[in-house]
N, C-alpha and C positions, 0 to 999 in steps of 0.2 A: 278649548275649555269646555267643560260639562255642566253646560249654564243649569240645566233640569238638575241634577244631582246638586248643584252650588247652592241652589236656592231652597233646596227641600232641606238640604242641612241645616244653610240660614237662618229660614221658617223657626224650626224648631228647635233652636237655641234661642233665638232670640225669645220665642216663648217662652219656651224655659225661664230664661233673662230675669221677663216681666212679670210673671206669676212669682219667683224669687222674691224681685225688690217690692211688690205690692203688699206678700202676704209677712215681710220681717219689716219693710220701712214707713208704711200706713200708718201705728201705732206713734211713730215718731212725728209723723209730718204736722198733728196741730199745737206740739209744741217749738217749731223753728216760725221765730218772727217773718211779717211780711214787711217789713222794711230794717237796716241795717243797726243795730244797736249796741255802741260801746260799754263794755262793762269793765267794772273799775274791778283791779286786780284785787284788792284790798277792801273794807269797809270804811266809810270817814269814819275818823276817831270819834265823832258824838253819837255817832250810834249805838245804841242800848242792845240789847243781847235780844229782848222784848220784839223792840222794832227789825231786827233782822231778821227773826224767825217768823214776823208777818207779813214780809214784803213779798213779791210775787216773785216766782223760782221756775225758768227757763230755762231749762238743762242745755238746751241746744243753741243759747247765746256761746258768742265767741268765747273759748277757753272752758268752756261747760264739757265736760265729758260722760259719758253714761258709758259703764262697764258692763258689760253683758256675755253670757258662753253664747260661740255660733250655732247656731239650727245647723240639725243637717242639711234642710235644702239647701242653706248658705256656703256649706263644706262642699255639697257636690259642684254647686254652680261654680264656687271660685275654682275647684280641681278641674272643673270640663270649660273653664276658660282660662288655666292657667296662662297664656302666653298674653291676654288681654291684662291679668290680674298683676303680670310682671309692670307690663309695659305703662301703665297708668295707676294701677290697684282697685280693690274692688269698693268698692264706695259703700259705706256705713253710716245713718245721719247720726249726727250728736256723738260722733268717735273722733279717736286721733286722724288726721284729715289724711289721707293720700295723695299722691303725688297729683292724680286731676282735684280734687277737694284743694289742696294748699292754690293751687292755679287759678281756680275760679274765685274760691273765699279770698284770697287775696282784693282783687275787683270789687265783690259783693256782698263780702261778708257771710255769715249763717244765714240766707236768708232764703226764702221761697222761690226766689227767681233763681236764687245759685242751684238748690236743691233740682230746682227742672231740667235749668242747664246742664249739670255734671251728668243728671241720669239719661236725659239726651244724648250727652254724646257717649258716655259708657253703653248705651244700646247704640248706638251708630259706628261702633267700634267693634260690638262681639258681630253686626251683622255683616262689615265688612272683612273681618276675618274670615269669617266661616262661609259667607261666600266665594274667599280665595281656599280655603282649605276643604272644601267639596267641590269645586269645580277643578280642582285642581287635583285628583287623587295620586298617590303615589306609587302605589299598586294595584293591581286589576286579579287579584286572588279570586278562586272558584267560592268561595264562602266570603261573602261580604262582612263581617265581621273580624275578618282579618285583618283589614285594612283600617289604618289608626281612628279617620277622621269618622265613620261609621261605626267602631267600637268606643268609641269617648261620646258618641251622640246616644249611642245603647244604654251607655251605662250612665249619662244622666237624666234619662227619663226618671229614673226614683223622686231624683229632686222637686218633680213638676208633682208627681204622684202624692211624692210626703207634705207640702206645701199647701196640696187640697185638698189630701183627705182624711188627713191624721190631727187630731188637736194637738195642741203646742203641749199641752206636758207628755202626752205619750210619743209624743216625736221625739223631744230631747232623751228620750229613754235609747232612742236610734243613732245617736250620736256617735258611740262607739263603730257600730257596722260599718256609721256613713265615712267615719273616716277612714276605713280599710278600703273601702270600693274609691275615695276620692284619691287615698296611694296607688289603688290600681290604675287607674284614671290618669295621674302623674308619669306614670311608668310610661302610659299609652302616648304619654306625649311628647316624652323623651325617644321612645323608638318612632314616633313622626319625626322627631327632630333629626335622630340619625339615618333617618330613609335623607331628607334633604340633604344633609352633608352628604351622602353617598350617592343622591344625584347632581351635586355639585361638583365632587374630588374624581369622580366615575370617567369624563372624558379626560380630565388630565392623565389618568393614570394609563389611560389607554394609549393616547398621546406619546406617554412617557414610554411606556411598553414596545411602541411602534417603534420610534427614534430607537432605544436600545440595540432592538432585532436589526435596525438597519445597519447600524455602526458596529455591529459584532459579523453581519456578514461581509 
């Protein structure tokens, strides 16, 4: 294993990561309670139209959803962590929950401690990923860029870039591009996924090749 390369990738996804969920989920985090709060699906029948519209409005209690288009850093991050975004999903506060969101709010509810949780272990996920997918390269090409796990970390540098230095409305303007580069990104990580299959099927086939040639001579 290529501990130096494993952890330089890691490094720098995981930053990535956290500049991502700081500069899209900040915004969100002083409206998720610090303790666990049932909210009635319904209004009780005596309440006035008056008193509804001046009660206090917590988007990100249970069942609150806030609808929102994704930033592009959000589009690059989720493309340059596809195979994390499958395996758990990419965590959004006050959204329809994911597969880690449904696991932990189950326990904790919308709440502050859940929010640290999930995003703990969604950073303890993309860095042990990508310490296995840089340490672990698949190819040793003369142009580093060739090889998936080094062109998917290329190409989401944008994401850290637009993140910190772009304001929010001329970023969403980047939307489009970002998500041509987060297809390319996709693409890159489906031909890592067929480099694996083809070092996995690679000694069978040789295997099978050898056996042949013996039983034909």
């Amino acid at each position: 294993m290529n501990w130096r390369r494993g952890v330089a990738l890691a490094a720098i996804q995981l930053a990535i990561a956290t500049l991502v969920i700081v500069r899209t989920e900040s915004d969100y985090w002083p409206a998720i309670r610090s303790e666990r709060v049932r909210v009635r699906a319904t209004p009780p029948p005596s309440a006035t139209a008056e008193q509804m519209m001046e009660a206090d409005f917590y988007p990100c209690d249970e069942g609150g959803i806030i609808d929102r288009a994704a930033a592009p850093w959000e589009i690059l991050a989720g493309a340059a962590n596809m195979p994390t975004t499958l395996l758990i999903g990419w965590h959004e506060p006050c959204a329809q929950p994911s597969v880690l969101d449904a696991a932990v709010e189950k326990r904790y509810g919308r709440t502050r401690s859940a929010e640290a949780l999930i995003l703990s272990i969604q950073c303890a996920v993309v860095l042990v990923w990508w310490l296995f997918v840089g340490g672990y390269p698949l190819a040793r090409p003369r142009r580093w860029w060739i090889e998936p796990g080094a062109f998917i970390t290329a190409c989401s540098i944008p994401a850290a870039l637009i993140s910190l230095l772009i304001p929010v409305g001329l970023a969403l303007q980047l939307s489009p591009a970002a998500k041509v580069l987060a297809l390319v990104v996709v693409l890159a990580w489906l031909w890592w996924f067929g480099l694996v299959l083809w070092k996995i099927l690679r000694p069978a086939w040789q295997l099978l090749s050898g056996f042949r040639r013996r039983v034909s001579q």
